[in-house]
C-alpha positions as CSV (number, residue, x, y, z in Angstrom):
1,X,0.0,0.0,0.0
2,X,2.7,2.4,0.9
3,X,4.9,1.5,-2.6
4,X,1.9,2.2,-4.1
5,X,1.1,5.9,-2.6
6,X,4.6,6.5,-3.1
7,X,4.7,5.6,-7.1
8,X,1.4,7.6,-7.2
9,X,2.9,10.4,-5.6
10,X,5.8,10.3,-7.9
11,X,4.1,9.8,-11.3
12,X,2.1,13.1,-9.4
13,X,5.2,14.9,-8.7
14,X,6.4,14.8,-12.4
15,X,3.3,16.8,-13.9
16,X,2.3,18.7,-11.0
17,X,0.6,21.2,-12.4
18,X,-1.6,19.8,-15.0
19,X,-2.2,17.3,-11.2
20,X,-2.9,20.1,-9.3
21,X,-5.4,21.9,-12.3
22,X,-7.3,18.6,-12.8
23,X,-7.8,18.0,-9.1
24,X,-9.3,21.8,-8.8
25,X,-11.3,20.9,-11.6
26,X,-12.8,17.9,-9.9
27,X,-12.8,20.5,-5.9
28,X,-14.6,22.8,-8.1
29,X,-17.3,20.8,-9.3
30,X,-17.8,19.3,-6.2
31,X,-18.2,22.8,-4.3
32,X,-20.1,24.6,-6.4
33,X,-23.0,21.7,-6.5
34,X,-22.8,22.1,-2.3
35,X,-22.5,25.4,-2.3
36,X,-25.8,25.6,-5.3
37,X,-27.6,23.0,-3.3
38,X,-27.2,24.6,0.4
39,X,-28.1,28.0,-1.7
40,X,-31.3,25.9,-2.9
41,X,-32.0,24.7,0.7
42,X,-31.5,27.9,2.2
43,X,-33.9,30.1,0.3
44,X,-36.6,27.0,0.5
45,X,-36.4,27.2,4.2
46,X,-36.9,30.9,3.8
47,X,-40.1,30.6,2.1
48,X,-41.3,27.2,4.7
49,X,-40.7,29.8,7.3
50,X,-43.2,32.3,5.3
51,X,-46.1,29.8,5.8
52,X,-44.4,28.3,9.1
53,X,-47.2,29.7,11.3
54,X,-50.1,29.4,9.3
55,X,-51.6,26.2,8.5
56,X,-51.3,25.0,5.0
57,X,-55.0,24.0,4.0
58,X,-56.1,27.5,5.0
59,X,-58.5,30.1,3.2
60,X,-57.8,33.7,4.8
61,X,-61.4,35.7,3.5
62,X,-61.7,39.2,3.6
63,X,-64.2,41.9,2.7
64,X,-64.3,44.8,-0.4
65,X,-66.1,47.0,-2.5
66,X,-68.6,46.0,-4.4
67,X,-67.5,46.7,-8.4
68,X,-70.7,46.1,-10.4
69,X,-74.3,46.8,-9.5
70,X,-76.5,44.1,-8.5
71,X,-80.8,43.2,-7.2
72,X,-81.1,46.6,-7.2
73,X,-77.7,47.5,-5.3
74,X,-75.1,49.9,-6.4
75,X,-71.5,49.1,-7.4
76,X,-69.2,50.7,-4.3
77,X,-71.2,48.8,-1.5
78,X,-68.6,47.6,1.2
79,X,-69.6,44.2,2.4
80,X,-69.5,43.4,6.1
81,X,-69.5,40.0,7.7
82,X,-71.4,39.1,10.2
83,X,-71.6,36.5,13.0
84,X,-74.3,35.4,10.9
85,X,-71.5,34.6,8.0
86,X,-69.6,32.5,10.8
87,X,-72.8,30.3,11.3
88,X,-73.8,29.5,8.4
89,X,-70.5,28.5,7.0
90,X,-70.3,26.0,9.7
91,X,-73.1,24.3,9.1
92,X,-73.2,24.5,5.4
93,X,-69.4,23.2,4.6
94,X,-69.2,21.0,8.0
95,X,-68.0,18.4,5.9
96,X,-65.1,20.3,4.3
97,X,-63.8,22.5,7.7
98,X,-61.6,21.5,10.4
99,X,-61.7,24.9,12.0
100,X,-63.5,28.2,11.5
101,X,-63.1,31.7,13.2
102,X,-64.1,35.3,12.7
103,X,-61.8,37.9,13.2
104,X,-62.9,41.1,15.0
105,X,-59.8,44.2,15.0
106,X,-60.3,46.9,17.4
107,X,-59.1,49.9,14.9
108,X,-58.1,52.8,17.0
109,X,-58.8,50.4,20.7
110,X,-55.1,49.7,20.6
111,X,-53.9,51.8,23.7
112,X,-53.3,48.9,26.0
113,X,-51.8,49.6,29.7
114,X,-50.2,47.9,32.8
115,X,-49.1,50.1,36.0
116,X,-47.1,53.1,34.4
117,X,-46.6,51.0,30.7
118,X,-48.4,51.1,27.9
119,X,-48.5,51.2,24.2
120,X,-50.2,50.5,21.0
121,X,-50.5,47.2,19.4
122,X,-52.8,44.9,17.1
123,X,-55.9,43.7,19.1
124,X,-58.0,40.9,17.7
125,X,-61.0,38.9,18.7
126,X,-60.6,35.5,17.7
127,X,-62.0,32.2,18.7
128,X,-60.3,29.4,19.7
129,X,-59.8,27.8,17.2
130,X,-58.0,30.1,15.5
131,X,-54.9,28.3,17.2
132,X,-55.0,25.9,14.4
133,X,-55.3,28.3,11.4
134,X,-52.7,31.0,12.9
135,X,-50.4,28.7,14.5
136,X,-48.4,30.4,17.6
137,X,-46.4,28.9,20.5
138,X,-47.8,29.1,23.5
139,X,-44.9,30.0,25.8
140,X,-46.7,30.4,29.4
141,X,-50.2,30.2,30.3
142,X,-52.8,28.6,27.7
143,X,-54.3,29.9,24.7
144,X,-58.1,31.2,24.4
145,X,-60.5,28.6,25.3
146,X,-64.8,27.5,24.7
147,X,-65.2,28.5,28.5
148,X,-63.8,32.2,28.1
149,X,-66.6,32.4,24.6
150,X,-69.7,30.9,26.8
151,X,-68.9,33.3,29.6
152,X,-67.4,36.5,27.6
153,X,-64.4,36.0,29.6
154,X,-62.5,39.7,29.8
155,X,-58.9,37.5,28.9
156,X,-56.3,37.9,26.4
157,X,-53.3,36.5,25.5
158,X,-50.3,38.7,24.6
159,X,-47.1,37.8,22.0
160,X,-43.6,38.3,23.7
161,X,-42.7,41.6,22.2
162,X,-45.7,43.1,24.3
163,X,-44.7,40.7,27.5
164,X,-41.1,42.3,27.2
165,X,-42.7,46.0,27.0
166,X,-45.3,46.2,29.6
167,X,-44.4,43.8,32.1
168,X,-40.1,43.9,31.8
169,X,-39.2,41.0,33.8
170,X,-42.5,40.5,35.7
171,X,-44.6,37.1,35.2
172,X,-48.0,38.4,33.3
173,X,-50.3,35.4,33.8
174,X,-53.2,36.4,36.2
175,X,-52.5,40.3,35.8
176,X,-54.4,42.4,34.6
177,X,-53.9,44.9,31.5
178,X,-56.2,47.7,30.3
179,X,-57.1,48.1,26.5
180,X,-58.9,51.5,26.5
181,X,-59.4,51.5,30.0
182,X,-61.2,47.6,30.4
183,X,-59.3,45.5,32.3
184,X,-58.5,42.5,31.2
185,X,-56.6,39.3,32.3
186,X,-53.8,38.0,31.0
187,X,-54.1,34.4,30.4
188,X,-51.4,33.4,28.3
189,X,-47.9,34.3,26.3
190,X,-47.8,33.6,22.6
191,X,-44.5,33.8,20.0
192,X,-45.9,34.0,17.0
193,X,-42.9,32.0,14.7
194,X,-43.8,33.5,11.7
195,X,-43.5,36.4,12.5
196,X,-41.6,37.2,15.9
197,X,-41.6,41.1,16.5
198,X,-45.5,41.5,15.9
199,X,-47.0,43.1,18.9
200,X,-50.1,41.6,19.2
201,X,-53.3,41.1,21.5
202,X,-56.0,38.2,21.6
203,X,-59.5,38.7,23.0
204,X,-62.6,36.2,22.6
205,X,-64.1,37.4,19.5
206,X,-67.9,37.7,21.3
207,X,-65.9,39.7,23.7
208,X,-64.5,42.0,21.9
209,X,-67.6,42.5,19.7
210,X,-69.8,43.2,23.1
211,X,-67.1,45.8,25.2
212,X,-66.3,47.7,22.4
213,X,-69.3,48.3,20.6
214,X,-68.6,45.6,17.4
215,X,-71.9,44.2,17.2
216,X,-71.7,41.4,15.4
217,X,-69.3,42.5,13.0
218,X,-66.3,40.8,11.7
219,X,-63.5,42.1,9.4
220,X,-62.2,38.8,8.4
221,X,-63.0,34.6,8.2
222,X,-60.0,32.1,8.6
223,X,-60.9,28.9,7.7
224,X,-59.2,25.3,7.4
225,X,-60.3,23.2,5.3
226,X,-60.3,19.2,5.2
227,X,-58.9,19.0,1.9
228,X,-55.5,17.1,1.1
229,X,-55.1,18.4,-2.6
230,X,-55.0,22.2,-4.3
231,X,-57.9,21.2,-6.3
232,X,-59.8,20.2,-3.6
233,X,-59.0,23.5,-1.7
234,X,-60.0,25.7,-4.8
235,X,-63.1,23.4,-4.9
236,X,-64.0,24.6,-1.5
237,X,-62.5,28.1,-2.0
238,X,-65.0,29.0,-5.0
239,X,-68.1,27.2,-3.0
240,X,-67.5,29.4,0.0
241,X,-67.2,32.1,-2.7
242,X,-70.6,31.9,-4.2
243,X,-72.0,31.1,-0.6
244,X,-71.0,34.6,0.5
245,X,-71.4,36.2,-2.7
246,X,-75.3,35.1,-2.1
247,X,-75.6,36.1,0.9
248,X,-74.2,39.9,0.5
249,X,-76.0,40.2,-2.5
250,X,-72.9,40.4,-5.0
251,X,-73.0,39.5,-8.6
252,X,-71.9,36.6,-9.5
253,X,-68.9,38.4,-12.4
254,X,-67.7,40.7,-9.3
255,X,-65.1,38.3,-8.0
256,X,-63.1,41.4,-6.2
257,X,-65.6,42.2,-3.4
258,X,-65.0,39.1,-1.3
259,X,-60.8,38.2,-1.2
260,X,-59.5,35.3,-0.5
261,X,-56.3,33.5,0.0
262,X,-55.7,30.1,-0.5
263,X,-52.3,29.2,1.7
264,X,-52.2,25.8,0.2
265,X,-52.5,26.7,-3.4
266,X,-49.9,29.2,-3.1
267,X,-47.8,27.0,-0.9
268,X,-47.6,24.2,-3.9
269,X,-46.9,26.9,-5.9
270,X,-43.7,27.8,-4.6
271,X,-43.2,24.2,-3.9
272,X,-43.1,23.8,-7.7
273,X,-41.2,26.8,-8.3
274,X,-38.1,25.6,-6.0
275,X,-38.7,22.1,-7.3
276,X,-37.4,23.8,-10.8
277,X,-34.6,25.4,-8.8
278,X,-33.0,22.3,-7.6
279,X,-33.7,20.5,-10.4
280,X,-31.7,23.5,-12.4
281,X,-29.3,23.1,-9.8
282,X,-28.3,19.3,-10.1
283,X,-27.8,20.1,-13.5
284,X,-25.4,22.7,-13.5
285,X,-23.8,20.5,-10.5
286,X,-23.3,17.7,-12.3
287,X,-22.4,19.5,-15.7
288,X,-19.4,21.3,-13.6
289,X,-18.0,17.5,-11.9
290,X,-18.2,15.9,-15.6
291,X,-16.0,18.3,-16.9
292,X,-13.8,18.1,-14.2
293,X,-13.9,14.2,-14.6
294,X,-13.5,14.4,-18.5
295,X,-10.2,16.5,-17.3
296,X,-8.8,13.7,-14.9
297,X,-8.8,11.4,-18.4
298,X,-7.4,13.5,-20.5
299,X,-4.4,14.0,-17.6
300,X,-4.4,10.1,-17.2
301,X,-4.3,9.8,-21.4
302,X,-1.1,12.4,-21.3
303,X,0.4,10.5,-18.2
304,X,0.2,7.0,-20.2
305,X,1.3,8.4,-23.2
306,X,4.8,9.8,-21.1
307,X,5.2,6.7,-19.7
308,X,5.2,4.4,-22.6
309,X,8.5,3.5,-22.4
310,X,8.5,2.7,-18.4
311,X,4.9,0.7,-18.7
312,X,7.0,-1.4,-21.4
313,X,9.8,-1.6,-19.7
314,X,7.1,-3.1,-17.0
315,X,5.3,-6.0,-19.0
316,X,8.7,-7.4,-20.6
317,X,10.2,-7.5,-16.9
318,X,6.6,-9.5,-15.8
319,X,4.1,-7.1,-15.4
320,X,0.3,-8.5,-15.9
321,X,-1.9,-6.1,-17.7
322,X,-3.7,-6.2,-14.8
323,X,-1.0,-4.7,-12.7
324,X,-0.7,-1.4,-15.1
325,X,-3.9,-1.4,-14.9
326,X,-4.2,-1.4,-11.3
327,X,-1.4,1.3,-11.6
328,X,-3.9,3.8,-13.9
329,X,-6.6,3.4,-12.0
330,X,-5.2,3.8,-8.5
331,X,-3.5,7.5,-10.2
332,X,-6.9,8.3,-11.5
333,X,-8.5,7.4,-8.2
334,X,-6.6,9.4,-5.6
335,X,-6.9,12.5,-7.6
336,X,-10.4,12.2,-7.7
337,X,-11.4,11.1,-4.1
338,X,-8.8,13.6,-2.8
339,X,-10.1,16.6,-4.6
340,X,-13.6,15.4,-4.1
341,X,-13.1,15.3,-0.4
342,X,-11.6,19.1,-0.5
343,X,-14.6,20.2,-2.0
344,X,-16.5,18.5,0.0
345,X,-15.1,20.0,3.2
346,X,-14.6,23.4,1.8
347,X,-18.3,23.3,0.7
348,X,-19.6,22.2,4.0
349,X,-17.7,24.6,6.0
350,X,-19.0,27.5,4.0
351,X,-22.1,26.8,4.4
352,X,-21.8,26.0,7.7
353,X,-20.3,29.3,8.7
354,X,-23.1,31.3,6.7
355,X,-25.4,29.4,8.2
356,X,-24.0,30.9,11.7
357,X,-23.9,34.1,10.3
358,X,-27.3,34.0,9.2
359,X,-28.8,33.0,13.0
360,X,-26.9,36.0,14.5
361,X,-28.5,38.3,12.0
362,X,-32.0,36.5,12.6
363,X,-31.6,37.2,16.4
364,X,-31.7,41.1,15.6
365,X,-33.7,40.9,12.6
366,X,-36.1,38.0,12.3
367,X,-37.4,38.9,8.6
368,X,-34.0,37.1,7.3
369,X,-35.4,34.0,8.0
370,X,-38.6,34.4,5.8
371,X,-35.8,35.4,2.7
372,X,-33.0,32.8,3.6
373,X,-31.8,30.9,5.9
374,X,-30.0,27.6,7.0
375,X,-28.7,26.9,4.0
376,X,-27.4,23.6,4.5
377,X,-26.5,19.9,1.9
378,X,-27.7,17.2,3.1
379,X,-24.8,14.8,4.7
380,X,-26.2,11.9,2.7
381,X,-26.3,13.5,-0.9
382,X,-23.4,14.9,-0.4
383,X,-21.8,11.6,0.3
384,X,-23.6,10.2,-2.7
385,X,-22.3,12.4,-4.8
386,X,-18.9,12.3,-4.1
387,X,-19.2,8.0,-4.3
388,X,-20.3,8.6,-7.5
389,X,-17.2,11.0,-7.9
390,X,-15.0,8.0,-7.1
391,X,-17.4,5.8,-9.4
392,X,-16.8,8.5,-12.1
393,X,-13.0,8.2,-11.9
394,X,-12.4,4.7,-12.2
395,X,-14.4,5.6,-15.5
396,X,-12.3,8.5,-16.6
397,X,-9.5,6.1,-15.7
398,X,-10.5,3.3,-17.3
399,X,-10.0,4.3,-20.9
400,X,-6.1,5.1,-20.8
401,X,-5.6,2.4,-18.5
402,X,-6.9,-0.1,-21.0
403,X,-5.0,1.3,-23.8
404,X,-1.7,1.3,-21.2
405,X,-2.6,-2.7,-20.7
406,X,-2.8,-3.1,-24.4
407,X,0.7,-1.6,-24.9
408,X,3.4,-4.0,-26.2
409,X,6.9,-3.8,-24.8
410,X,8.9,-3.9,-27.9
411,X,6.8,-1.2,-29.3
412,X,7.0,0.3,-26.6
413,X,10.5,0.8,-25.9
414,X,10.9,1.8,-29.5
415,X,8.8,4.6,-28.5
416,X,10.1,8.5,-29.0
């Protein structure tokens, strides 16, 4: 084994740098597809993160203007839903929804106090199960439940950012905060993952509607669904449509008065698009270690062709065309594995150092990680592909070391 290394380092040693420029070659190949693929990774996680805290079967539905006239109705009608909206959907689609909730925002209520803080944030009213359509961590306390709805409960639960200003240090479950002046108690604290600096402020949604004068108004349904495919959502997403388009009276062509977004649709959507990217990627990969393969055998052709005379010299002294083959392949072999394994390294500890970089950043800037982030191989591709590396050149190899086996020593040694 030693011999061996040695007589490969020496063949090496003599044509060092058209060694050295195949073996980048091969480095190259092999770091740019880690480096493309982390890249890849890292911008998919960014948009995962995007839908990280909102379920992905979910139909957001807002209100608009009305833009054509209709039974009598003018266009520029604003529709408002109703708690009457909520019930109706729930029993006519009870088949097709997992969870339902109106959404009631106290516009201008957002003065919220506790001893001498206070500040302005985003108040809601939300039922409980809005905990599975905008997903949050629940951090301490518990989230909103039935019993705080039957008895219109004055409770809310409060993200971090609005723990950290009003109450500092102080533990907030069982105290008691004042949003224009009602006291409420604090139940629970929430992170929201998605989206980590929001300041926001959870009532029940029949409370909110009855303390501050809401009626029974809401500004917004959040629905998800049952359904497993996009088709199946948009099936659902156009029946709850026309269902609400009934009831407000809006004709059936005026598709902008009632919005809707359809997480799942949009989430296959980018699925596909960054399906394209890494299939785009493995391409260009692969396209980059070929030609750093296809430069290993033309090196081992030039190296073959140098050593005519020696690999003659070689068979009439005993060798076995096995043995100079052996001898080809085990040259072509180490530069390939050893170059492979640089890249490999080099590409890994990049990413892994941006990777750091990037969850600093995120710790003072959270938006990062809805752009890019962890962009990161996976161990067991990356191992594939350099296997197949190795695979490639005992291929690249192969040729020359064939036509070094087929070599006869008298011609040979008459070579010039």
């Amino acid at each position: 084994m030693f011999n061996s290394l040695q007589e490969i380092f020496s063949t090496l040693k003599q044509n060092k740098l058209r060694a050295i420029m195949t073996g980048f070659s091969v480095a190259w190949g092999i770091f740019m597809l880690i480096l493309l693929l982390g890249s890849g990774n890292g911008l998919q996680h960014g948009m995962e993160n995007n839908f990280r805290g909102v379920a992905k079967n979910a139909l957001w539905i807002w209100s608009r203007q009305t833009q054509v006239a209709h039974d009598g109705l003018q266009a520029g009608r604003r529709i408002q839903f109703t708690n009457e909206d909520y019930d109706f959907l729930v029993n006519m689609f009870r088949d097709d929804i997992s969870n339902i909730s109106g959404r009631f925002r106290l516009w201008g209520q957002g003065t919220v106090t506790y001893k001498d803080n206070y500040g302005d944030y985003d108040l809601e009213g939300v039922r409980p199960e809005f905990k599975n359509i905008q997903i949050v961590d629940i951090i301490q306390g518990r989230y909103l439940n039935q019993m705080d709805m039957n008895e219109y409960r004055k409770v809310a639960i409060i993200s971090l950012p609005v723990k950290k200003a009003l109450f500092k240090d102080e533990d907030p479950i069982g105290k008691y905060i004042r949003i224009s002046n009602v006291p409420f108690m604090v139940v629970g604290v929430f992170e929201n993952p998605e989206r980590r600096d929001d300041e926001q402020i959870y009532i029940p949604v029949n409370t909110a509607q009855r303390v501050f004068n809401g009626s029974n108004r809401l500004n917004e349904l959040a629905i998800s669904t049952n359904a497993l495919t996009v088709a199946e959502n948009k099936r659902i997403e156009e029946a709850v449509r026309t269902t609400l388009m009934k009831r407000h009276k809006v004709a059936p062509d005026d598709k902008q008065a009632i919005g809707i977004w359809n997480t799942l649709e949009h989430f296959k959507q980018a699925q596909g698009v960054f399906r394209g990217i890494r299939l785009f990627v493995w391409v260009i990969g692969i396209m980059t270690i070929i030609a750093g393969i296809v430069g290993v055998s033309n090196i081992m052709i030039i190296l073959v062709k140098e050593r005519t005379k020696e690999i003659g010299i070689r068979k009439a002294i005993g060798a076995t065309p096995w043995s100079v083959i052996r001898l080809v392949l085990s040259e072509s072999i180490f530069i390939t594995a050893l170059s492979g394994f640089l890249g490999l390294v080099f590409g890994m500890g990049l990413l892994s150092a941006v990777s750091i970089i990037l969850k600093n950043i995120a710790q003072q800037s959270p938006q990062v990680e809805n752009i890019f982030y962890n962009p990161s191989a996976n161990l067991s591709v990356v191992v594939s592909a350099l296997v197949v590396l190795i695979i490639a050149g005992l291929i690249a190899g192969f040729v020359p070391a064939r036509k070094a086996a087929a070599i006869k020593p008298i011609e040979a040694l008459h070579d010039e």
